[in-house]
C-alpha positions as CSV (number, residue, x, y, z in Angstrom):
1,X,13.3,-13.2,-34.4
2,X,15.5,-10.9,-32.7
3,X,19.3,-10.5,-33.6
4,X,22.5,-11.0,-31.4
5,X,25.1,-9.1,-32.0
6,X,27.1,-11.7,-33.1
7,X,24.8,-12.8,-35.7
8,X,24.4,-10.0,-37.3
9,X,27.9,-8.4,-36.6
10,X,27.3,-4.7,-36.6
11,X,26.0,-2.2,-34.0
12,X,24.1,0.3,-36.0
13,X,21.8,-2.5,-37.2
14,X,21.5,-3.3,-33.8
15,X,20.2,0.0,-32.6
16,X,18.2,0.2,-35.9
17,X,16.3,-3.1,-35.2
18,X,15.9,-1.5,-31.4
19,X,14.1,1.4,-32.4
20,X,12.1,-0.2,-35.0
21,X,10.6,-2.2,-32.7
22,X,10.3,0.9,-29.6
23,X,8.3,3.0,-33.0
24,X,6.2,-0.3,-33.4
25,X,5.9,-0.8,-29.6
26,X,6.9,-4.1,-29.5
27,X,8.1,-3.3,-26.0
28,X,9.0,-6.6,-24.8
29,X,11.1,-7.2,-27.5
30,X,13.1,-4.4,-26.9
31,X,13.7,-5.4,-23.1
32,X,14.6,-8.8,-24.5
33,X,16.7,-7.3,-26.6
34,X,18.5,-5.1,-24.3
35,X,18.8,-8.1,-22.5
36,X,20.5,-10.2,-24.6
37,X,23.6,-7.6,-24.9
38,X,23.9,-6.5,-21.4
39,X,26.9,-7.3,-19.9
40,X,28.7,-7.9,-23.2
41,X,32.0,-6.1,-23.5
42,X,32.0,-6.0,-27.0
43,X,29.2,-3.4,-27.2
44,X,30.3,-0.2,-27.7
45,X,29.6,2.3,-24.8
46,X,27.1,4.6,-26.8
47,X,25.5,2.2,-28.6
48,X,25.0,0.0,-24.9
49,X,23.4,3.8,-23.7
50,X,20.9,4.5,-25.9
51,X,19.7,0.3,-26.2
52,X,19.3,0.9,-21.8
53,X,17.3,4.2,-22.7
54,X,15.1,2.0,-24.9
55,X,14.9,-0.4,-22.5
56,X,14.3,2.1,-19.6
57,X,11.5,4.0,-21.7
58,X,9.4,0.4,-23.1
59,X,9.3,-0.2,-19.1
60,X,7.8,3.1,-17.9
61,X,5.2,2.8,-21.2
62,X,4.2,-0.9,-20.0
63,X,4.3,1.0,-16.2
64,X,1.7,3.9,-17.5
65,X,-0.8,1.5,-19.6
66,X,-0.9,-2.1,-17.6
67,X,-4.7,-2.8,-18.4
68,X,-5.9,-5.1,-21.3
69,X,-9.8,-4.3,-22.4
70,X,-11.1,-7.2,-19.7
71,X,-9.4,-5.4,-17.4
72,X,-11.2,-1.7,-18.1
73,X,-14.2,-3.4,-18.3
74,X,-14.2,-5.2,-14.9
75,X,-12.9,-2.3,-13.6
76,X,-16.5,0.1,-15.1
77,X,-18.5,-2.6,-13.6
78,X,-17.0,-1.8,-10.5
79,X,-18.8,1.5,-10.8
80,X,-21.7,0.2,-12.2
81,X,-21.2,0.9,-16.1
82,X,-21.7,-2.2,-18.3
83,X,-19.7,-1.6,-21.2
84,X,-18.1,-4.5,-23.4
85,X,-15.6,-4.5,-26.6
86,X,-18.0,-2.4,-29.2
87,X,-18.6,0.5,-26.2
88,X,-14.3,0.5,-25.8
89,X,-14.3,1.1,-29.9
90,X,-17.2,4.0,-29.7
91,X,-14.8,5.8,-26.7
92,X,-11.5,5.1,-28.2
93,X,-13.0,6.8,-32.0
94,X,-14.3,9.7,-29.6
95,X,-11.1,10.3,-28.2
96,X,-12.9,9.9,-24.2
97,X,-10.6,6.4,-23.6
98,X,-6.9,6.7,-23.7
99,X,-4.8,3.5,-24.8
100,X,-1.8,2.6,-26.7
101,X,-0.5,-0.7,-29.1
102,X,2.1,-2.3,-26.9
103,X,3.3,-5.4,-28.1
104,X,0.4,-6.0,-30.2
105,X,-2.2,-5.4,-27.9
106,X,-4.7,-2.7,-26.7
107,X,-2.7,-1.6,-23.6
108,X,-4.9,1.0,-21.4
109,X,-3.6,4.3,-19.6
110,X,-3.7,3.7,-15.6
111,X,-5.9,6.4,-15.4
112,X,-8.1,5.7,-18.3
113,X,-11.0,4.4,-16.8
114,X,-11.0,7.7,-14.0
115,X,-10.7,10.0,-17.0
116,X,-13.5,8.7,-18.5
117,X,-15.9,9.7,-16.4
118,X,-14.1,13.5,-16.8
119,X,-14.7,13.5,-20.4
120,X,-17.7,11.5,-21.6
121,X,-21.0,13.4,-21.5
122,X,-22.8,10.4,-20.5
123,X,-20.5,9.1,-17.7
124,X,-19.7,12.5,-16.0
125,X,-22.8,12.3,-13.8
126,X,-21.2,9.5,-11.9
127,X,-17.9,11.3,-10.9
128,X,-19.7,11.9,-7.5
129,X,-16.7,11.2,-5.9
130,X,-14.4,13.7,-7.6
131,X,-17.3,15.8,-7.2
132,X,-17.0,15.8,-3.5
133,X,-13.7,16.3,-3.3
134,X,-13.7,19.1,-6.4
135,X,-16.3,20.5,-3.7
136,X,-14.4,20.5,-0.7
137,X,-11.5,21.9,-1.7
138,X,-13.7,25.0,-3.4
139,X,-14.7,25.5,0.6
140,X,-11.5,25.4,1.7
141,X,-10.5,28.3,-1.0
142,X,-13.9,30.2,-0.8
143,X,-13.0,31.3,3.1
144,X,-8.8,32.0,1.8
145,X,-9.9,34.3,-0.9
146,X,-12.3,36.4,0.7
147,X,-10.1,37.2,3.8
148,X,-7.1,37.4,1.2
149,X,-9.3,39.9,-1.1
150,X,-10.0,41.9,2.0
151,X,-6.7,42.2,3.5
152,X,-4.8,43.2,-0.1
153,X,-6.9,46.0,-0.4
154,X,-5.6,47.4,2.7
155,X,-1.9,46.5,2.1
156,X,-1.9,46.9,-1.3
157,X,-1.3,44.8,-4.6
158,X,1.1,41.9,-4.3
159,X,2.1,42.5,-0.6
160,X,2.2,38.9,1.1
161,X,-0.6,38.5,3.8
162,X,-2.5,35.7,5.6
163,X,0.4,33.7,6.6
164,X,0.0,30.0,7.3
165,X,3.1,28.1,9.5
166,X,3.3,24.4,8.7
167,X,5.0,21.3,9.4
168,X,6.0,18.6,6.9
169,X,7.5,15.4,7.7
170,X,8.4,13.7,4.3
171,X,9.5,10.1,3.6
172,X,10.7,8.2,0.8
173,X,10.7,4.6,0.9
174,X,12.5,2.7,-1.7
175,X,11.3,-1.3,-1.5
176,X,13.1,-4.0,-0.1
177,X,15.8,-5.6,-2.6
178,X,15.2,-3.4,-5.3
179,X,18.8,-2.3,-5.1
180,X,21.4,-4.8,-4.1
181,X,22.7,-5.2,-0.7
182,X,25.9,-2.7,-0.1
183,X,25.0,-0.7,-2.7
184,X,24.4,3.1,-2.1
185,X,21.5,5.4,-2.6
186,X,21.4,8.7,-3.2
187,X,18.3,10.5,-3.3
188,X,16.9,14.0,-3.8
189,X,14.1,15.2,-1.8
190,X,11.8,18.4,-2.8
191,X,13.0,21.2,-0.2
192,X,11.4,24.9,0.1
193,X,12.7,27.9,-1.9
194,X,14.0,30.2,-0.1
195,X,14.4,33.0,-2.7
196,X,10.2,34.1,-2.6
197,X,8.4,36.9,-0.8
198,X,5.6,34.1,-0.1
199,X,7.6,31.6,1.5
200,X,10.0,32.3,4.8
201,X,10.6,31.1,8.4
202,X,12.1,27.8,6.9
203,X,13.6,25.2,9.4
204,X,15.1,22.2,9.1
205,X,14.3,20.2,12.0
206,X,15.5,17.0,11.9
207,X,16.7,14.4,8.6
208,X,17.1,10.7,8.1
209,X,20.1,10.1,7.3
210,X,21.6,13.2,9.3
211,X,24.1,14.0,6.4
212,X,22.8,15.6,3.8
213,X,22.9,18.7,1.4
214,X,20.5,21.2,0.5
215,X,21.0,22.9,-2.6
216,X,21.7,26.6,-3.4
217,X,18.7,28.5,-3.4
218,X,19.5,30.3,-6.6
219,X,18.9,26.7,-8.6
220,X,15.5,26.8,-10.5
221,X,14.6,23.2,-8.5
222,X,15.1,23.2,-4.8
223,X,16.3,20.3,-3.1
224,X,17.9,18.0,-0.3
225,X,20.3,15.4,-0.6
226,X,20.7,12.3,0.7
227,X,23.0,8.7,0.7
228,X,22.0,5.7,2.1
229,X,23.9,2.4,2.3
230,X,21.1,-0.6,1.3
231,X,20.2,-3.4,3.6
232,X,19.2,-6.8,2.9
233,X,15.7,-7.8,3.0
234,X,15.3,-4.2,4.2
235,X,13.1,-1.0,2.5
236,X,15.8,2.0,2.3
237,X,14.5,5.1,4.4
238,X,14.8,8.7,3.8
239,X,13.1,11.1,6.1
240,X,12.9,15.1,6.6
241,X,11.1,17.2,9.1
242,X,10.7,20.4,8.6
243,X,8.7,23.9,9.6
244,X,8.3,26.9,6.8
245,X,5.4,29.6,6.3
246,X,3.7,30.5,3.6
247,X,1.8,33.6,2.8
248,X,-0.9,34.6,0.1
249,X,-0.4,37.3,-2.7
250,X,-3.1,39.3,-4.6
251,X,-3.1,41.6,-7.3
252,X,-6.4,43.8,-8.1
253,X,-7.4,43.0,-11.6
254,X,-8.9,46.7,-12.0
255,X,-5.7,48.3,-11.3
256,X,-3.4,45.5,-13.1
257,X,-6.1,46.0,-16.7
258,X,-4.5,49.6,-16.6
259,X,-1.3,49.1,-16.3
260,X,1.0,50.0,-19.9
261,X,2.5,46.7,-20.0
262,X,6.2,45.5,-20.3
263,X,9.5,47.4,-22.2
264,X,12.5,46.2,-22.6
265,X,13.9,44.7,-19.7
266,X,17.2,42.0,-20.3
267,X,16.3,40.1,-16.7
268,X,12.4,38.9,-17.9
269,X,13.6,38.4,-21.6
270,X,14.3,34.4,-21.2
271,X,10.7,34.0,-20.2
272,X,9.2,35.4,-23.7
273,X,10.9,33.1,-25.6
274,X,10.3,29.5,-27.1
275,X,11.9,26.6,-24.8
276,X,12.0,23.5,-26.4
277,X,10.2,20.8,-26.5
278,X,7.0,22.3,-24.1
279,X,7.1,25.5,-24.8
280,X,7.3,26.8,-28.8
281,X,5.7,28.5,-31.1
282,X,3.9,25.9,-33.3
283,X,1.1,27.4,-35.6
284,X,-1.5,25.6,-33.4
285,X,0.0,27.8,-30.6
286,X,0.2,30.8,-32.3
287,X,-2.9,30.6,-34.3
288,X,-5.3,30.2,-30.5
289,X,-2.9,33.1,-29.2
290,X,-4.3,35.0,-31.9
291,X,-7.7,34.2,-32.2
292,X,-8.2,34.8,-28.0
293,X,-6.2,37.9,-27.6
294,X,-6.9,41.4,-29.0
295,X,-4.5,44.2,-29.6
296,X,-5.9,46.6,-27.7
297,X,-6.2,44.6,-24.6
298,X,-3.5,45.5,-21.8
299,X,-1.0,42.8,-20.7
300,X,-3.1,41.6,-17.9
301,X,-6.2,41.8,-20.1
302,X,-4.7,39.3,-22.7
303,X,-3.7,37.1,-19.7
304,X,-7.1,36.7,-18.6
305,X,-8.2,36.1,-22.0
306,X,-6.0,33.2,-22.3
307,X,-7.3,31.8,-18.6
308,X,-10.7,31.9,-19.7
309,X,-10.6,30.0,-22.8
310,X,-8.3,26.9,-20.8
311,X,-11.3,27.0,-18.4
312,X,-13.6,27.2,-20.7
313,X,-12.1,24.4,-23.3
314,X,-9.7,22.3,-21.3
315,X,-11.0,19.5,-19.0
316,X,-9.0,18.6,-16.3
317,X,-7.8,15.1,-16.3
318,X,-5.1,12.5,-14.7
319,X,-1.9,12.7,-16.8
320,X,1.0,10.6,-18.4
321,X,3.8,10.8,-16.5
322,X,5.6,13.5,-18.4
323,X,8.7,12.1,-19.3
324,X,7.1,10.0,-21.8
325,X,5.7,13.3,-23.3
326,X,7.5,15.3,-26.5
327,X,5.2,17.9,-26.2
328,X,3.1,18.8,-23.7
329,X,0.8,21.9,-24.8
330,X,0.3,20.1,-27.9
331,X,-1.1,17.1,-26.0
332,X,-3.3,19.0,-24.5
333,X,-4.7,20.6,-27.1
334,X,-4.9,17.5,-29.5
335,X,-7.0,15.9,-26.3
336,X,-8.7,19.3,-25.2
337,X,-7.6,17.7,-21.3
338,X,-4.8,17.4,-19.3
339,X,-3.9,18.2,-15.6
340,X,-2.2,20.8,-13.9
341,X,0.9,21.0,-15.3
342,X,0.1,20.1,-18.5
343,X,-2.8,23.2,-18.1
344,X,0.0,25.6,-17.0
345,X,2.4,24.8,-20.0
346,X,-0.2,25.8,-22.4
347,X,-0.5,28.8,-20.6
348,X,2.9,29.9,-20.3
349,X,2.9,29.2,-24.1
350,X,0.2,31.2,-25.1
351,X,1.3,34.1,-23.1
352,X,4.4,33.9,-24.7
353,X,3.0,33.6,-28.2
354,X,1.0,36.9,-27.2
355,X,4.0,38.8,-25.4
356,X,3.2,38.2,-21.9
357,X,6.4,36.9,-19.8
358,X,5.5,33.5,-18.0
359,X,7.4,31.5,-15.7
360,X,6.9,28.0,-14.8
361,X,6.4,27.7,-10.3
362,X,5.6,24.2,-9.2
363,X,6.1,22.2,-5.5
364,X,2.6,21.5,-3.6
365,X,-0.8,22.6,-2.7
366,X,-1.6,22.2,0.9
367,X,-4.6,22.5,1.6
368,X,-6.1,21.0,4.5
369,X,-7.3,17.5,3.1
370,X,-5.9,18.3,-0.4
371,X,-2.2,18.2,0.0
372,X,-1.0,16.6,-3.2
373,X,1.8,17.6,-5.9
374,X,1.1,21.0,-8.0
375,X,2.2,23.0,-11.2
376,X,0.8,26.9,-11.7
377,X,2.5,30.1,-13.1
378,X,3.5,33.7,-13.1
379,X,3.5,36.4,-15.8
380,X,5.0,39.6,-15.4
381,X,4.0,43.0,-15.9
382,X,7.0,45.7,-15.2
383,X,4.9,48.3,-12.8
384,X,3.3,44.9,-10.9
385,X,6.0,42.4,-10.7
386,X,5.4,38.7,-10.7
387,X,1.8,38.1,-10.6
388,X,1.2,34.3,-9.8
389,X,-1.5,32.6,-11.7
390,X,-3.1,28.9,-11.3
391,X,-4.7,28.1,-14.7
392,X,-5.9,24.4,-13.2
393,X,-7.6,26.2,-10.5
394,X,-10.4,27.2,-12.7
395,X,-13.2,29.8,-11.8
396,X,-14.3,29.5,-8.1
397,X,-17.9,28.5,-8.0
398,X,-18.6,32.4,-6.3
399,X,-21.3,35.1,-7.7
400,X,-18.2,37.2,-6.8
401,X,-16.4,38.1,-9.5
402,X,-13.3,39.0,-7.4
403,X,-13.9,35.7,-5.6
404,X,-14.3,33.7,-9.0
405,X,-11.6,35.1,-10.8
406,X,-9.5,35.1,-7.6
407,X,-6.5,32.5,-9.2
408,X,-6.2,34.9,-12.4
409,X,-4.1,37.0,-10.2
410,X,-4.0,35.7,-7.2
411,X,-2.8,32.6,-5.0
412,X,-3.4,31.1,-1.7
413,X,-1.3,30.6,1.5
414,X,-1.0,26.7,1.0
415,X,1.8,26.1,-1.4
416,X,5.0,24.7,-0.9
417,X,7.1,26.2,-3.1
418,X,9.9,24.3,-4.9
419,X,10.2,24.8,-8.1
420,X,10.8,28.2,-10.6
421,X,11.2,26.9,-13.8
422,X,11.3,23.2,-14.9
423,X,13.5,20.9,-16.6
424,X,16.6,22.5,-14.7
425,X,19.4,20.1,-13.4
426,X,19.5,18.7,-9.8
427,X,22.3,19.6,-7.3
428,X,24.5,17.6,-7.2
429,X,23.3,16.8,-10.4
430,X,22.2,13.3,-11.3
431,X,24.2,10.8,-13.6
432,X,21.3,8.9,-14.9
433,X,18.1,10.2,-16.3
434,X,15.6,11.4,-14.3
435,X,12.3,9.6,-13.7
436,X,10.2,13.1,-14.3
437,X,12.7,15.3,-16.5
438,X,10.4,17.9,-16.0
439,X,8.9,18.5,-12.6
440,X,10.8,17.9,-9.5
441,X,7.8,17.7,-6.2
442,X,8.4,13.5,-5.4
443,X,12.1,13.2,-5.7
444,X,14.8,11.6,-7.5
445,X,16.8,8.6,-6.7
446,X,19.4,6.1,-8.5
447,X,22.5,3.9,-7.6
448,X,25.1,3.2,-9.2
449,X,23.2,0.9,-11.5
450,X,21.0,3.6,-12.7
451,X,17.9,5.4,-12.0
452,X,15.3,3.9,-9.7
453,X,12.0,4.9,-11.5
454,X,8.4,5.2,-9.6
455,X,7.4,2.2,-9.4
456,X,10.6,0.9,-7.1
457,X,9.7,3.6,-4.0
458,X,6.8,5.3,-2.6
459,X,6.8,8.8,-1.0
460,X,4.2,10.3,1.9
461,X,3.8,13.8,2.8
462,X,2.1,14.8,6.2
463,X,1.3,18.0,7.1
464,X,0.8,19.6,10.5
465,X,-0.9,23.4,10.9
466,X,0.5,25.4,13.2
């Protein structure tokens, strides 16, 4: 039986009861719990907080795993795959089906199912559908890389070419009655950087609400604001426009393998150290640093190291949303899987572990068809510069090895740019926690009743090539 208050008369054995049942996942008794103080004046401010964190967090769990076993197995013989309640045991004990006890039950990751078929031996051979797609956007690349390849070696290393102009039109819709009539808004929308050689030519062309306010370029996440007054019965409506180009950088791995590596330099020095909680040092960190990188290999040498061992031992699979993660390399190692961001923080760890400066870069890919959100990286060496590098793009399928290695230190013309670290605050910055603490590509929103997670708005991106 859960406790009022004024039964049991004090607050800390209030918030202790919480979070013993959040560690149990007894979810909906924490909502019920949460609800049975709220509005109460008697709470005490802090104690009111962290109960509506609880609260907050139990919902986004019960958001990310919403499928009971019948469910995962209607859902496989939708595909074809008869599986019943002994299969689900043999994949859960491998490791291959991701799930979680909330309230008491086997509750399924939304993705679960999908990933399957990423990780089990026996089920990967009907992914054909990923494989298309997987396939598709490897043509799209194989034509970028070549002409990228050929024009860097006439302009030299890291000197942007092969520009692409594009348009976005962006929308975020939050649903009807989600927020109470009267009530405002506000909203942050992902907005291009305007402080990298690869990305220029920005325009604003037009915004829905007209008033808004872009933030200063020197903040690590880009953005534009917005308020909005709700409507009744009504979906609220934010809406940007806007034209930017984007070039392609490569750096030649056979000049970069001979370069010293880096000295002392105070402006790169933030970027070689732990930041907690996704990026430190733990002994499962530094002990893989250590076993893939050799001492006489050059700074770039160790990089590439490190890239070939994630795309040799990581699988790339749908993703937790990250806020529900306390550590996100150590996921992924745990799980040997994890998607592009998650791919990229264990990559900016290792290189730090091994003395390699790595910085976090994150927005979109746009690649005709393929426009979706995106994580990747850059280390530094002093006589190169920032060298960008896309861990989750893998090895292209080329008997190149320039064209197969092409992402180790190189990137193509289709990114949107937003991001150039993550975690950083939002401009203005946002009173109540974010609904992706660390990546910023969909947008934030709240009111003054707090944040508006995922699951209360939708967003669409449409891109035009000019």
């Amino acid at each position: 039986m859960i406790l009022s208050c004024n039964e049991h008369g004090s607050e800390e054995i209030l918030l202790r009861e919480a979070r013993e049942l959040m560690d149990a996942g007894r979810f909906s008794l924490v909502l019920e719990l949460s609800g049975t103080v709220s509005g109460r004046p008697v709470i005490d401010d802090r104690v009111r907080s962290e109960l509506d964190s609880m609260a907050d967090y139990a919902r986004r769990y019960m958001i990310e795993f919403p499928y009971s076993a019948e469910d995962i197995i209607r859902l496989l013989a939708s595909d074809s795959v008869d599986a019943g309640e002994d299969m689900l045991r043999e994949w859960e004990k491998a490791g291959d089906l991701e799930y979680m006890w909330i309230d008491g039950e086997r509750r399924y990751f939304r993705w679960a199912h999908r990933n399957l078929y990423r990780i089990n031996d026996s089920l990967r051979a009907l992914k054909q559908i990923d494989r298309q797609r997987d396939e598709s956007l490897f043509e799209v690349c194989a034509g970028e890389t070549d002409r990228i390849i050929r024009l860097s070696h006439r302009t030299g290393n890291g000197i942007p070419v092969n520009p692409k102009k594009m348009k976005v039109m962006y929308t975020i819709s939050v649903d009807a009655d989600a927020v109470p009539p009267g009530e405002v808004i506000r909203c942050w929308m992902p907005f291009p950087r305007d402080d990298s050689p690869r990305l220029d030519s920005i325009v604003l062309v037009k915004t829905d609400p007209a008033k808004h306010l872009v933030s200063p370029g020197s903040l690590m996440h880009r953005s534009i604001y917005f308020e909005k007054e709700v409507v009744m019965g009504e979906p609220t409506v934010f809406f940007m426009e806007l034209e930017f180009r984007s070039w392609s950088t490569y750096f030649d791995p056979a000049e970069l393998s001979g370069l010293t590596g880096n000295g002392i330099n105070p402006e790169i020095d933030e970027y070689t150290v732990v930041r907690p909680p996704h990026i430190r040092f733990s002994e499962e960190i530094t002990t893989l640093a250590s076993a893939i990188v050799k001492e006489d290999m050059s700074t770039f040498e160790k990089a590439r190291a490190i890239y070939l061992w994630i795309n040799d031992n990581i699988i790339w699979t749908s993703a937790l949303e990250y806020g529900l993660m306390t550590d996100i390399p150590g996921y992924v190692l745990s799980n040997m899987r994890g998607d592009c961001g998650m791919q990229t923080l264990l990559f900016i760890s290792l290189c730090r572990a091994s003395g390699i400066p790595a910085k976090w870069q994150s927005g979109w890919m746009m690649h005709p068809g393929h426009v979706n959100l995106h994580d990747w990286s850059e280390i530094w060496i002093d006589q190169a510069g920032w060298i960008p590098v896309d861990v989750s793009f893998k090895l292209q399928p080329s008997d190149d090895p320039a064209a197969s290695e092409f992402y180790i230190s190189g990137i193509d013309s289709y990114r949107l740019i937003v991001n150039d670290d993550y975690g950083r605050p939002l401009y203005p910055e946002k009173k109540f926690p974010r609904s992706e603490p660390v990546d910023f590509q969909r947008g934030e929103l709240e009111w003054n009743g707090g944040n508006i997670y995922f699951d209360k708005w939708k967003y669409n991106m449409q891109v035009e090539y000019k």
